[in-house]
C-alpha positions, -999 to +999 in steps of 0.1 A: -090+196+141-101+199+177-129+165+185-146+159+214-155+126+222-184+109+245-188+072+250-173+040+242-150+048+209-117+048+203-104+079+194-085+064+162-117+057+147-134+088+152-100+106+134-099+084+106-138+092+098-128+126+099-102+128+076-124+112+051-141+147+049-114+169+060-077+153+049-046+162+062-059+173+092-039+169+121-053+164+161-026+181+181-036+183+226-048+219+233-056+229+200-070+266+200-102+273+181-100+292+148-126+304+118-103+280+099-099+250+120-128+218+119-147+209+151-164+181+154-186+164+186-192+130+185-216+108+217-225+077+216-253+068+244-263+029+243-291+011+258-298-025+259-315-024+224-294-004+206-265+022+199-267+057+192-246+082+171-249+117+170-223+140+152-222+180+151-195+194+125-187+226+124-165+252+105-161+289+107-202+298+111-216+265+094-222+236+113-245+205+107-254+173+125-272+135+123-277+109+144-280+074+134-284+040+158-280+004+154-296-021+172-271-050+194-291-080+177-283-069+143-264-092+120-232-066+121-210-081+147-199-074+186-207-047+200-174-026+194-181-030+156-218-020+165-211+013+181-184+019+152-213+014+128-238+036+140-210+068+147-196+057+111-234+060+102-239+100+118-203+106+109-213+101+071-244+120+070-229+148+088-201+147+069-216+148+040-236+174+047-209+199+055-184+193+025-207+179-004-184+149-002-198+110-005-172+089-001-169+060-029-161+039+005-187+051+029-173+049+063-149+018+056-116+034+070-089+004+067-060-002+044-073-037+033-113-036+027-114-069+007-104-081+039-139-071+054-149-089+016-129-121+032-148-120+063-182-116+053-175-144+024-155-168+054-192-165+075-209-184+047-224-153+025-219-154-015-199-128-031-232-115-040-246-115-007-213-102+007-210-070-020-247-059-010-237-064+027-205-039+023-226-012+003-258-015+028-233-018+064-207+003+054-224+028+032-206+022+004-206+027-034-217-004-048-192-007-073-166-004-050-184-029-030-179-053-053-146-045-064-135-055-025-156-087-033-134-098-067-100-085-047-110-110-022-117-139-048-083-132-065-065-134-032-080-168-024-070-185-051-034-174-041-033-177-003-029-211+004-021-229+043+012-236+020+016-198+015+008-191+051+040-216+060+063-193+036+076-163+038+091-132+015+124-113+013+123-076+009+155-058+001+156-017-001+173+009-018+163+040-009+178+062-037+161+080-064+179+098-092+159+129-092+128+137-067+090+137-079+068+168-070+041+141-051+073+125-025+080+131+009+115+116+003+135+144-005+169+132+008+169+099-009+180+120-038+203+144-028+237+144-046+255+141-010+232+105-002+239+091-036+273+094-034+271+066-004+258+039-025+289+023-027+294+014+012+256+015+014+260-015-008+287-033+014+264-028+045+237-041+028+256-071+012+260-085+052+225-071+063+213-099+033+236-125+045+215-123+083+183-119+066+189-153+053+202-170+079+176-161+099+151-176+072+169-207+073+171-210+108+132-205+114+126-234+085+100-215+066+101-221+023+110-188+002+078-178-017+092-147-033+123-119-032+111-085-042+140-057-047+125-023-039+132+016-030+135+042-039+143+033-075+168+003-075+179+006-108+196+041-099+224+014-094+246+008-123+247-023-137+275-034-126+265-026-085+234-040-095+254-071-110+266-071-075+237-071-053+210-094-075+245-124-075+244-117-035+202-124-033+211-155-054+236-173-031+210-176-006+176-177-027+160-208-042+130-223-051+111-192-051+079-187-065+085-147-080+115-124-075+106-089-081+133-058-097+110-025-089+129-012-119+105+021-117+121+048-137+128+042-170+151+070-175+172+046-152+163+011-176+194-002-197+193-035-216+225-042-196+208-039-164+176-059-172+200-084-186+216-089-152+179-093-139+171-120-159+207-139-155+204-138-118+168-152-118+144-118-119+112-130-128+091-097-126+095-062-134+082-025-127+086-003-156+067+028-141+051+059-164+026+069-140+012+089-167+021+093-207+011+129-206+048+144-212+034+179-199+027+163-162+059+144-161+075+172-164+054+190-135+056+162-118+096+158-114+098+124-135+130+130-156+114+109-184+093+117-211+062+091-230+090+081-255+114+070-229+084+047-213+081+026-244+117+026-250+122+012-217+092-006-218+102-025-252+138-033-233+118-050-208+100-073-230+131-076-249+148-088-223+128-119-215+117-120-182+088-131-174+062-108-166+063-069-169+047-045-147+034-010-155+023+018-125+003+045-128-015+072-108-049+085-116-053+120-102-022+137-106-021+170-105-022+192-137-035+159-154-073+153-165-095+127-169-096+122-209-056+128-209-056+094-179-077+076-202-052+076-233-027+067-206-052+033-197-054+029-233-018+032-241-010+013-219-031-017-222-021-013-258+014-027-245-001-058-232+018-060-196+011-087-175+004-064-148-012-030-140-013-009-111-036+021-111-029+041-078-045+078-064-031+104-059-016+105-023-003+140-008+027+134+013+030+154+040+067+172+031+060+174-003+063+198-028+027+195-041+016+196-006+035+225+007+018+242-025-017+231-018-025+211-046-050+185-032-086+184-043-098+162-018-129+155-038-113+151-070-143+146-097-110+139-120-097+108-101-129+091-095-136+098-133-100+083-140-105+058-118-139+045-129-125+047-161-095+021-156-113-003-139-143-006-166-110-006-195-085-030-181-114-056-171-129-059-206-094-058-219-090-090-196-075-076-166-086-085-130-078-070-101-059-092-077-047-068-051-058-033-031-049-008-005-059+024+006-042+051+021-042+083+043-054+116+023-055+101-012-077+127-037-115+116-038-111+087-008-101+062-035-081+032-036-049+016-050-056-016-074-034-041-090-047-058-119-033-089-137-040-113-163-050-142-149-019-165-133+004-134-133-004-120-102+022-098-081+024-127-054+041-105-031+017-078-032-009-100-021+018-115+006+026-084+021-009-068+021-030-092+034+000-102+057-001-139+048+034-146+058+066-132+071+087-108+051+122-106+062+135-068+051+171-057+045+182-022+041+173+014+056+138+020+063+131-018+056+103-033+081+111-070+092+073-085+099+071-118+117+034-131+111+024-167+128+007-193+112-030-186+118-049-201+148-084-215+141-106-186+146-079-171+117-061-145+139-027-142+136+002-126+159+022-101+140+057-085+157+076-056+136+113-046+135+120-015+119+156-006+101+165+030+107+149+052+081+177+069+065+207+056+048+232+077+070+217+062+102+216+029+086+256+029+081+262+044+113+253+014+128+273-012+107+300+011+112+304+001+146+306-038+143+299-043+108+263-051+115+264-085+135+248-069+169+219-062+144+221-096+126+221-116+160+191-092+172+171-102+144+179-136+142+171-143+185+142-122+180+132-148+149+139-177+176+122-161+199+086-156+178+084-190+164+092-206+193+057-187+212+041-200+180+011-225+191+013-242+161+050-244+154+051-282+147+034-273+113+068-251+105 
């Protein structure tokens, strides 16, 4: 998409707002003009009463445009949030006008929008007050509105200054068994990547080892240990044996410790077994949809029957609390054939549920087909649909995201009965705490303690992506240059921290 921009905004901004109407649109320099390719001119002109917006769109021989303005003494913020407001306004009506699209979210572009709920409800607005803000500022659906508002609720009564002065472990494995049509992750599961489990194992046995240290040299309290991938329990039981006894050397006192068991063509009673023996006190057991016809379009190597069986090992096996993933939008699927999936679903009493969209992955199969309806009546109607089902069925939703080019601009949601919230989810999200990562493509996230005003400092170290790259470098000193790094550049963080006496 070629944009041309005039006046104070950030470039960012005026992309994401454009790939509410247009996803998967990419802004490359020098970009020649085509019949096929979105243009868009945005200017924002301010005087000292007000901003003003106005957008053109155009594609092929259509083009619309709007204008909108917002005045400085307005109860919306600074002035950067002002001018965002009144381009997010034009953007919106222009948008809109070109594509027939009204996004659920107006022009709310972040990952977190109950943290916009937080804000508005931390400046002394009710809930109440705070939905009708987020519908009338941001142009937003009111339901969705208030769904940012309960999300925001939930998370207070978890985050705590005690939380704040934790942190998380996060330990990948990036292996899959098979690959799903909807995943950009297509050599996780190759036969030749799989067949270095076994030494990815040993690297990552020492990578765990510094992880820890690290965490007990900085002095912060373990809040939770969540095992992830990838599909961990493409380990057999007796690797995974291995690497849940390794976790449990070091952790202790934890509040949750997470197995993202995922598929349940990979679920054994031996393996949850080992989960619960070694202290596992939550679990993924992930259908994403009972329709058997879209699993097998999809590339799940299960079928509904599998689900339940794996499903019933779960609760069979004792641990604690279960949770159950699915994914409203999926291509091939429709909205009644989602709802018997809610329905099923709930009819298993989890503790938890997670309802995600539909995301298109850039190198995936279903995008290199074309299957995205970026409208998507059928995921707003699934959608809508599990949110009115799992609260009267006394679910509440604890926990949300949002990502790049999901169908219909919709969100992710975890829901939970009450007390069984996914604490990491919430953790990592809302970045409430450090999460120490082990393994390829794991993201180290040191996050200080907040200040006053509530901001934080937040420094990232990324793991290489890939398993291969990952072993290349333990193969050259079995991992300590990487261990030391993380552990100085722990030191280092905390030590800048203002408020470090409280650690």
């Amino acid at each position: 998409m070629i944009l041309e921009i005039h006046g104070k905004l950030k470039p960012y901004y005026v992309q994401t707002l454009a790939m509410i109407f247009f996803p998967g649109v990419k802004f490359p320099e020098g970009e020649e003009p085509s019949p096929d390719t979105p243009m868009g001119t945005v200017t924002l002109d301010e005087d000292e009463r007000e901003a003003r917006a106005a957008v053109t769109l155009r594609l092929g021989e259509r083009e619309t445009s709007a204008s909108a303005a917002v005045a400085w003494d307005s109860a919306h913020g600074d002035r950067d949030r002002i001018r965002k407001m009144a381009a997010g306004e034009a953007f919106m009506k222009a948008g809109e006008a070109m594509t027939g699209i009204r996004p659920p979210w107006g022009m709310l572009t972040g990952v977190r929008p109950a943290k916009v709920a937080s804000e508005l409800i931390a400046s002394g607005l009710t809930p109440e007050e705070a939905a009708d803000a987020i519908a009338r500022e941001y142009s937003a659906v009111p339901a969705k509105a208030r769904l940012a508002v309960d999300v925001s609720l939930a998370e207070s009564r978890v985050i705590t200054p005690e939380s704040r002065r934790a942190c998380s472990v996060y330990v990948g494995i990036p292996f899959c068994p098979t690959r799903c049509a909807y995943c950009s992750f297509v050599s996780y599961a190759s036969p030749g990547l799989l067949k270095l489990i076994p030494e990815y194992l040993d690297a990552l046995m020492l990578d765990i080892d510094g992880v820890f240290e690290t965490v007990k040299a900085t002095g912060l309290r373990l809040a939770s240990v969540y095992v992830g991938g990838g599909t961990p329990t493409v380990l057999n039981a007796d690797q995974l044996r291995l690497l849940l006894a390794k976790i449990r050397e070091h952790a202790d006192g934890y509040e949750e410790f997470t197995l993202e068991a995922g598929r349940p063509d990979t679920i054994t009673k031996e393996k949850l077994a080992a989960a619960v023996e070694y202290g596992v006190t939550r679990v993924s057991v992930n259908t994403q949809t009972l329709n058997g016809e879209v699993l097998a379009k999809i590339g799940r190597a299960h079928t509904p029957e599998m689900f339940r069986e794996a499903y019933a090992t779960a609760r069979e096996s004792g641990v604690r609390d279960v949770n159950v993933d699915l994914i409203a939008g999926l291509p091939y699927d429709t909205a009644d054939s989602f709802r018997h999936t809610v329905d099923g679903v709930i009819a298993l009493d989890p503790e938890n549920i997670t309802v995600h969209t539909f995301s298109v992955k850039k190198s995936s199969d279903f995008k290199a087909e074309g299957r995205f309806d970026p409208a998507s009546a059928v995921a707003a109607e699934s959608v809508d649909y599990s949110q009115a089902a799992l609260c009267t069925a006394g679910y509440l939703p604890y926990y949300m995201y949002r990502q790049k080019n999901t169908v219909g601009n919709l969100e992710n949601v975890g829901y939970a009965k009450p007390g069984h919230e996914g604490l990491y989810n919430i953790y990592m999200m809302e970045e409430v705490h450090s999460i120490f990562a082990a393994g390829a493509s794991a993201v180290t996230k040191f996050v200080s303690v907040p200040k006053p005003d509530g901001s934080v400092r937040i420094e990232r170290i990324f793991q290489p992506k890939y398993p291969y790259e990952y072993l290349r470098d333990y193969r050259e000193d079995g991992g300590a240059g990487k261990r030391l790094a993380l552990r100085e550049a722990a030191a280092a963080f905390f030590a800048d921290d203002p408020q470090k006496e409280e650690l």
